[in-house]
Backbone bond lengths (Angstrom), bond angles and torsions (degrees), N, CA, C in turn:
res aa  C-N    CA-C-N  psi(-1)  N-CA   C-N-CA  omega(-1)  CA-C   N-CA-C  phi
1 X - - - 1.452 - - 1.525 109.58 -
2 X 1.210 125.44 148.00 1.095 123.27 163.34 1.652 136.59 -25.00
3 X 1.608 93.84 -45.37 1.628 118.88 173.14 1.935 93.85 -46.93
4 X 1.440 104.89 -39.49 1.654 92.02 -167.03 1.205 114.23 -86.46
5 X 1.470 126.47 47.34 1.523 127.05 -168.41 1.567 83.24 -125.72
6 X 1.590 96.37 136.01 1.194 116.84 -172.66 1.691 101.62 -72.96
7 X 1.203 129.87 154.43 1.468 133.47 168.02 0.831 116.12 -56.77
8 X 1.414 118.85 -60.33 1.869 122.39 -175.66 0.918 95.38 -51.67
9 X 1.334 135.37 -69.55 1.671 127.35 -179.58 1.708 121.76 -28.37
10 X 1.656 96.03 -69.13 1.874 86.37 177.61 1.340 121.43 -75.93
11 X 1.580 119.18 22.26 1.997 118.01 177.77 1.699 82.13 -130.15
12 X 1.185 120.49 -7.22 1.918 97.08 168.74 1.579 108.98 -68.69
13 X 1.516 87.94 141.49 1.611 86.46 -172.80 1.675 107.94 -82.16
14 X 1.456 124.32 11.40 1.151 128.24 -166.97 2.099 85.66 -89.43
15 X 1.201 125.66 -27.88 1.054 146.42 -177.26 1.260 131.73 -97.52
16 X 1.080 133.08 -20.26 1.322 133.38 -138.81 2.044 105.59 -100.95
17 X 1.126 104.46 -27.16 1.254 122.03 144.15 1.362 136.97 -26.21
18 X 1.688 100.50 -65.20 1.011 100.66 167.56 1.936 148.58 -83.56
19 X 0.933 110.68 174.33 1.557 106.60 163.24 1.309 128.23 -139.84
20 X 0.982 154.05 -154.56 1.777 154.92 178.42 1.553 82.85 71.67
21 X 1.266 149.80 113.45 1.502 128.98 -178.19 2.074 85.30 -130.28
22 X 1.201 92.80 -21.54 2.070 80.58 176.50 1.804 106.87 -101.06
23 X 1.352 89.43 171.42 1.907 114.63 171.79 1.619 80.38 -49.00
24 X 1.064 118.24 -81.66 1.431 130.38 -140.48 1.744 114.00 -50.99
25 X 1.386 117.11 -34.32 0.836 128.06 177.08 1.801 123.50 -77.87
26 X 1.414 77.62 -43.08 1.970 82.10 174.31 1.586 100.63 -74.30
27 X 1.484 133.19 -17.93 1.303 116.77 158.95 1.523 119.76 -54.58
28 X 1.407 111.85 -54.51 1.223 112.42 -165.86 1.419 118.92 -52.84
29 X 1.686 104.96 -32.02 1.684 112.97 -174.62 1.312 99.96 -92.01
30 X 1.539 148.34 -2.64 1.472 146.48 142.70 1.573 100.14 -55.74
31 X 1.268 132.73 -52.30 1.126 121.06 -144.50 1.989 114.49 -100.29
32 X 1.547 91.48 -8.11 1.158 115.86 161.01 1.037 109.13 -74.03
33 X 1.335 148.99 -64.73 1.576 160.46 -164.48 1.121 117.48 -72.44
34 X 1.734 113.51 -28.70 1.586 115.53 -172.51 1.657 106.20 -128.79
35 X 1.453 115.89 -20.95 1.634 122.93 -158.50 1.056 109.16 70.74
36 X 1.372 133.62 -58.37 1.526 117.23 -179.57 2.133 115.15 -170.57
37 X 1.115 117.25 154.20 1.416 110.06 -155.79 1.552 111.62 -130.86
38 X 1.590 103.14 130.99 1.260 98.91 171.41 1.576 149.87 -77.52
39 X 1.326 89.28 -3.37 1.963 95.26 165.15 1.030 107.60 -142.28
40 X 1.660 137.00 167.20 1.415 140.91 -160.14 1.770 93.07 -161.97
41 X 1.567 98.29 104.93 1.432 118.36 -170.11 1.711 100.51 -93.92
42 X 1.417 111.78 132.93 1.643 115.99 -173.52 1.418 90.09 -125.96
43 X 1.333 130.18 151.20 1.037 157.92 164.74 1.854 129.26 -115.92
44 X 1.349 117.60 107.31 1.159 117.55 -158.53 2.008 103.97 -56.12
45 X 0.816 109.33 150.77 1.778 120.51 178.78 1.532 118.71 -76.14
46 X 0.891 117.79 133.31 1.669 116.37 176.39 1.750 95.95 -105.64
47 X 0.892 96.01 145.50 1.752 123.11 172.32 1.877 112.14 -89.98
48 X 1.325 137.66 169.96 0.781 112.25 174.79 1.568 139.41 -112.39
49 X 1.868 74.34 18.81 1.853 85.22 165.21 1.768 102.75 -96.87
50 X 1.235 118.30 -19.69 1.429 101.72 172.36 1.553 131.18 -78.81
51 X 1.448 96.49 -20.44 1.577 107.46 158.85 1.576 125.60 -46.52
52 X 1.395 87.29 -55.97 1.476 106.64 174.34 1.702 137.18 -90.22
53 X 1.370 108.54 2.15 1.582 122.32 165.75 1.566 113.98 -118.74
54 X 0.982 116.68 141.27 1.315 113.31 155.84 1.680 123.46 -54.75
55 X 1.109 101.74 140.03 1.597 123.55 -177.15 1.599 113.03 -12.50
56 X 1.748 112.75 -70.78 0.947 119.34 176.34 1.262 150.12 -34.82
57 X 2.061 84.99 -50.08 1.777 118.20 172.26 1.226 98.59 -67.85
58 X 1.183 150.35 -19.84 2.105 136.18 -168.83 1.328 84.16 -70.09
59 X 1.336 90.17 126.68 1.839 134.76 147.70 1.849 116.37 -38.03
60 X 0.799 120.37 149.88 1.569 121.34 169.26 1.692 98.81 -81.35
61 X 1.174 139.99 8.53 1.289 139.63 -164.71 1.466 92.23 -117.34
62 X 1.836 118.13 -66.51 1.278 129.91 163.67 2.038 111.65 -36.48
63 X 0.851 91.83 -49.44 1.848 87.09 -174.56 1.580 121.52 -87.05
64 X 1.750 104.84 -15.56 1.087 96.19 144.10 1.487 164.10 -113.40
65 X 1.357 76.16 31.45 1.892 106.93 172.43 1.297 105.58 -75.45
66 X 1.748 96.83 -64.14 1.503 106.30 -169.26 1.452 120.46 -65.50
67 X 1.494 115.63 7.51 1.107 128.89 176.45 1.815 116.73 -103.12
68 X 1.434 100.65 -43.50 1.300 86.22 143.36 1.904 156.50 -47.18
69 X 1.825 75.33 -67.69 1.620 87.41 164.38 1.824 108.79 -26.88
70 X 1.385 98.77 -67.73 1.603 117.67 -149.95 2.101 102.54 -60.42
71 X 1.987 105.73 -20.54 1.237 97.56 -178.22 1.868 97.26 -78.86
72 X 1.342 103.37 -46.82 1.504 98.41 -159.32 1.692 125.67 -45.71
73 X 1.765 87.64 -43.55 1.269 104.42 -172.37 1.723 102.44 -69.40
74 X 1.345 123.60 -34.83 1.587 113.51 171.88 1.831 102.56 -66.59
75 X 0.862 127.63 -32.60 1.902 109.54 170.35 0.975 98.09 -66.61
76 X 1.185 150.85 -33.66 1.375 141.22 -130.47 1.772 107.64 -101.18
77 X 0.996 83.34 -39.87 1.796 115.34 171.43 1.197 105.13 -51.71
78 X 1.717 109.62 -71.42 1.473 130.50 -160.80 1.478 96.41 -72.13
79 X 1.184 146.85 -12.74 1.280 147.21 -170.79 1.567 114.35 -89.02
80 X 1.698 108.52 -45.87 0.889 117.98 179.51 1.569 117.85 -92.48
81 X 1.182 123.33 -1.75 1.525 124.19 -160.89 1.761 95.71 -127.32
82 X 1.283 113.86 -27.25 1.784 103.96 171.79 1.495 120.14 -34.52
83 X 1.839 101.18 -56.74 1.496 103.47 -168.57 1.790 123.48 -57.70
84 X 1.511 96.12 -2.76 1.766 104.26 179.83 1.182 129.33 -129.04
85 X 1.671 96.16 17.35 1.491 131.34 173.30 1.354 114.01 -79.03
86 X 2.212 115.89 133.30 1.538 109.57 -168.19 1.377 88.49 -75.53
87 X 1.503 127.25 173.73 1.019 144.08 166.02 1.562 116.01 -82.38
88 X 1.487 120.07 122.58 1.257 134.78 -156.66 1.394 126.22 124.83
């Protein structure tokens, strides 16, 4: 929910602009605009030591953040975006 958006996040001015800040919401404005969609593209997550090291140098600590991140947010996705998914 929105409630779970961190502050720094909604007063960064890199942010503050924006809105839709959950899954749930950027569904609703996909599904407003389109009714409903046939593929749902995920992109694995970078952490911010992998941003900032080369490949090699990430930590087992560093890679497994960003490995998290990158699982949750694909359920998280798939949870919220099934119900407006074409069939196939």
């Amino acid at each position: 929910s929105p409630e779970d958006v961190p502050e720094d996040i909604k007063t960064n001015k890199r942010y503050s602009a924006s809105s839709n800040w959950t899954v749930q919401e950027v569904v609703e404005s996909v599904k407003q605009d389109f009714g409903s969609i046939d593929i749902l593209v995920h992109s694995l997550a970078n952490g911010p030591e992998v941003v900032s090291k080369p490949l090699l140098e990430t930590s087992r600590k560093g890679y497994l953040a960003a490995i998290s991140a990158s699982s949750y947010s694909f359920v998280s996705l798939l949870k919220h975006f099934v119900p407006i998914m074409n069939p196939g």
